[in-house]
C-alpha positions in Angstrom: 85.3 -9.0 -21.7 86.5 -10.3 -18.4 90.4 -11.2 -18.9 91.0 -15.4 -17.7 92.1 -15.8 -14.4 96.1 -16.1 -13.7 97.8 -18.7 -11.9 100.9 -18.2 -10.4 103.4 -19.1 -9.7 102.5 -23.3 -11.0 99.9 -23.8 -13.3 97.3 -26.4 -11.4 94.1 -27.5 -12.4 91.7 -24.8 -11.1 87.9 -25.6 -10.5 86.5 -26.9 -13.1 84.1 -24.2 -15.2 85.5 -21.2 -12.9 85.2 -18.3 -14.7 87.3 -18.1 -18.4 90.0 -20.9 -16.4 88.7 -24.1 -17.3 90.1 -27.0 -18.5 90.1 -28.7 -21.7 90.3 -32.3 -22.5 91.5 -33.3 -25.6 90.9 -30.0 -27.2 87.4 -30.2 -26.0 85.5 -28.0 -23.2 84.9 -30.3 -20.2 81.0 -30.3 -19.4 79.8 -27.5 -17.2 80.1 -28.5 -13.3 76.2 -28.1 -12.6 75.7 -31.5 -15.8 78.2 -33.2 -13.7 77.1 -32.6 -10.5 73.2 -33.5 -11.8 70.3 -30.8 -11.4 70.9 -27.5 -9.6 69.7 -27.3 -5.6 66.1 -26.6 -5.0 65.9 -22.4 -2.9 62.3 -22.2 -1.9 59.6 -21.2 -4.1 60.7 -17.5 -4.3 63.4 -18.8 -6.1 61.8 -21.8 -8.1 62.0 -19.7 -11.4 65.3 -18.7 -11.0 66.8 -21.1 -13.7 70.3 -20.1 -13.7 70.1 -20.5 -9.6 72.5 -23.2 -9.3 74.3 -24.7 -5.8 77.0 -22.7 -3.7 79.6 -25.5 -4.9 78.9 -24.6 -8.6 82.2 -22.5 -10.0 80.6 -19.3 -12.3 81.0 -20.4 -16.1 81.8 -17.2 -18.2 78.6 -15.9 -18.5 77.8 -15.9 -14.8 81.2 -14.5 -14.6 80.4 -11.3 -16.7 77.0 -11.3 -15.3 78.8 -10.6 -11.6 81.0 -8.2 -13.0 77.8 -5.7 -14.2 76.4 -6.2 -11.0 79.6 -5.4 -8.9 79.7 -2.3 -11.2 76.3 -1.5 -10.4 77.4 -1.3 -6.9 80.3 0.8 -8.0 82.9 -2.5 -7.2 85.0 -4.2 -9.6 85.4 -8.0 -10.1 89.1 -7.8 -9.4 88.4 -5.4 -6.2 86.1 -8.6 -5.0 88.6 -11.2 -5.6 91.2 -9.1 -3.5 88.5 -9.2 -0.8 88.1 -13.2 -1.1 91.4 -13.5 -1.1 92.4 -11.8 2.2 89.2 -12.9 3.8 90.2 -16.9 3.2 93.6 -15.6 3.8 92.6 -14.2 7.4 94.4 -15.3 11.0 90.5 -16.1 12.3 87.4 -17.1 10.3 85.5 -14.2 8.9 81.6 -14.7 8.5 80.3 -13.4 5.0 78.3 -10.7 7.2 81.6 -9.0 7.8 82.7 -8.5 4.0 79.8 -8.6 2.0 79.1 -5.0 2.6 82.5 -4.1 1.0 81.2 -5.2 -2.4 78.4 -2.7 -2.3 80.5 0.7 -2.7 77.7 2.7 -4.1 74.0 2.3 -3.8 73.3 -0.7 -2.9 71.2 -2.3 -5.9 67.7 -3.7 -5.9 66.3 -6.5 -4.2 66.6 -8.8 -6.7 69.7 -7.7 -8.4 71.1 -7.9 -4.7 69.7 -11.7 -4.1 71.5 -12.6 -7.6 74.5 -10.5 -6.5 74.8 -12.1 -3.1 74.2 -15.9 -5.1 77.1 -15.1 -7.9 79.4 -13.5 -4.8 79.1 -16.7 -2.7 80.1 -19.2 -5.5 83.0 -17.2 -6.7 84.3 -16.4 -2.8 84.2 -20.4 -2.6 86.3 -20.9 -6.2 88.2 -18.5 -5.5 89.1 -20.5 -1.9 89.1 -23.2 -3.5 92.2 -21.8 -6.0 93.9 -20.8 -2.9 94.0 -24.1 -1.6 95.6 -25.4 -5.2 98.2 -22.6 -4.8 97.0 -20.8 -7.6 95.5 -17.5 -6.5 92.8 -15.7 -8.9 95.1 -12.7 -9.6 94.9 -10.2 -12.2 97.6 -10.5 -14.9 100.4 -8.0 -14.7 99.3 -6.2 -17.4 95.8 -5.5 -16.1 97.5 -2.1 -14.2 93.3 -1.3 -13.3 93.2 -4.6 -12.6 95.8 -5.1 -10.0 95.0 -2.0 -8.1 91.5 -2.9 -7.4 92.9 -6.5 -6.5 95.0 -4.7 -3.8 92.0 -2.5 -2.6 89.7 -4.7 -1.6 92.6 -7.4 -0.1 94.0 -4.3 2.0 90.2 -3.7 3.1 89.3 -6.6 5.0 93.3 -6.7 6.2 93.3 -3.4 7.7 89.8 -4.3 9.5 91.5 -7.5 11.3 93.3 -6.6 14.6 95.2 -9.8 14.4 96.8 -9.0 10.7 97.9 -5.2 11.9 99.4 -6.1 15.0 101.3 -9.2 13.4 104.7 -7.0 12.1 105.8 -9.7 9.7 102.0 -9.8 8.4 102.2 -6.0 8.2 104.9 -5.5 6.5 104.0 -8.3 3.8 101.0 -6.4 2.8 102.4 -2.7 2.8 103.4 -3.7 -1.0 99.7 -4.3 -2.0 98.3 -1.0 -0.3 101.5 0.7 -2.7 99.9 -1.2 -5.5 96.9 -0.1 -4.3 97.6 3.5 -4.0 96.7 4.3 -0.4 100.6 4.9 0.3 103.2 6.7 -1.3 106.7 5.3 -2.0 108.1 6.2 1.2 106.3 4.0 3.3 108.3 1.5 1.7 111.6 2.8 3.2 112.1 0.7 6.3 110.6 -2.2 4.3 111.7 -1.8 0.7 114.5 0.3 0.4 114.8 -0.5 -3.1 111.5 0.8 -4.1 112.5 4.5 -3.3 115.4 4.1 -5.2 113.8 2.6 -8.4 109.7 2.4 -7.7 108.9 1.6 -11.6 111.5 -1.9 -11.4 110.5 -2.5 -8.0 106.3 -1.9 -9.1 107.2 -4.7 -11.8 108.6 -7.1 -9.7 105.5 -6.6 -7.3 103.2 -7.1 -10.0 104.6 -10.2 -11.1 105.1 -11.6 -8.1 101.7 -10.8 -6.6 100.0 -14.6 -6.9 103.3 -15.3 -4.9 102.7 -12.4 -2.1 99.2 -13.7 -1.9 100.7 -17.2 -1.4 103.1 -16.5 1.3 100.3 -14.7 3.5 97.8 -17.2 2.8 100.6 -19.5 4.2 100.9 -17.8 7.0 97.6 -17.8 8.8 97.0 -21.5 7.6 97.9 -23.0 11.2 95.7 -20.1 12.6 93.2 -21.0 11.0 92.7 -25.1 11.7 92.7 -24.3 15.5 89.3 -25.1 16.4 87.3 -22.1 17.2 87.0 -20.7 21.1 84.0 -22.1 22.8 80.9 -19.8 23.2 79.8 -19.0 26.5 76.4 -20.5 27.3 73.8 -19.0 29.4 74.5 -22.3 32.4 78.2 -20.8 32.0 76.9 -17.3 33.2 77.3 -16.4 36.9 74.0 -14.8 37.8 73.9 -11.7 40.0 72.3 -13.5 42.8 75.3 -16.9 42.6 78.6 -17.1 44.5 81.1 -14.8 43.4 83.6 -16.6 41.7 86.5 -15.0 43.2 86.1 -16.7 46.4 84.6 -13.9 48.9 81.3 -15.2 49.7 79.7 -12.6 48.1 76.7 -12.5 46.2 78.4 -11.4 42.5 76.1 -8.2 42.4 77.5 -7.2 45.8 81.1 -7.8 45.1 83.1 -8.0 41.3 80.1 -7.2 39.4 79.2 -3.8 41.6 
């Protein structure tokens, strides 16, 4: 069984029918998303008898939840090791397109076409619930005691971290997620020296306190980025912008460009 999502460090309302974290009103289970959002989006004919297809907005309910988790497992991933990966990735200084993560979550042989279609459907809905949680300040973290759990978390958020120039080259960044690649197991305890002193003096007290306070870690670095992130993208050069080899060069010479800066 998939263990229920944790939120930390307030408990908020999460998306309603994500995963085992839904609501309840009354005592009684709020209706699915998909029968209050009316019938699910229409994906081309290939897809027509798909019936459990339902729109990217839609959070997973439990049995589309367990259903991801076989599939990530397939690929030799973990469902924990893919919410570490959504969390950095909507955690990141710059927007990163699905193309540059999605191949993290297939570890192993990649699976068959249609087991990869459904994979890619159930991975696209739970990255956006699990963006969603973020932006409610309630991070989809393994509980503490989910030790497997947490170390696949911090393996796939260290991942997509340690492929971003901007997060390595950021010291405060850097040194906020040396913890998780601890947790992780990709350092040993005396990495955390200059950062941590602490932890070499007492790593099992200071691995507890890490553990709890990972939905908070998450938090903070999610935090961090956030102004980062609203600045509107750079704009993309256009072929009119392009100097042909036969224009002025634009330093000012006189120059045909293919004759001067671009020789």
């Amino acid at each position: 069984m998939i263990p229920a999502l944790r939120a930390e460090p307030a408990r908020k309302a999460l998306p309603r029918g994500f995963g085992r974290a839904a609501e309840t009103d009354g005592g009684k289970r709020r209706r699915p998303t998909a029968e209050r959002r009316g019938s699910t989006a229409e994906c081309g004919a290939d897809r027509a008898m798909d019936l459990t297809m339902k729109r990217l907005g839609d959070p997973l309910d439990p049995e589309e939840t367990e259903e991801l988790a076989r599939l990530l497992e397939e690929s030799g991933r973990s469902l924990a090791f893919a919410r570490g990966v959504f969390a950095a990735t909507a955690s990141a200084p710059t927007l990163l397109e699905p193309t540059q993560w999605l191949g993290l979550l297939l570890g192993g042989a990649p699976p068959d076409e249609d087991a990869l279609r459904r994979l890619m459907a159930l991975v696209m809905r739970e990255y956006n619930a699990c963006t969603e949680c973020l932006a409610l300040g309630v991070p989809a973290v393994p509980a503490p005691t989910d030790v497997q759990g947490v170390e696949d978390f911090c393996k796939g958020y260290i991942h997509v971290t340690q492929a971003d120039p901007q997060w390595t080259k950021d010291a405060d960044a850097f040194s906020l997620t040396v913890p998780f690649a601890w947790l992780a197991g990709y350092v040993d305890t005396s990495a955390l020296a200059s950062f941590a002193p602490e932890a070499v003096a007492a790593p099992d007290e200071y691995r507890a306190r890490k553990v709890e306070s990972l939905a908070d870690d998450v938090m903070a670095l999610h935090q961090r980025w956030a102004e980062a992130r609203n600045l509107p993208p750079p704009p993309r050069t256009t072929r009119a912008d392009r100097v042909g080899r036969n224009d002025p060069c634009p330093c000012g010479s006189g120059k045909k460009y293919k004759r001067c800066c671009a020789s």
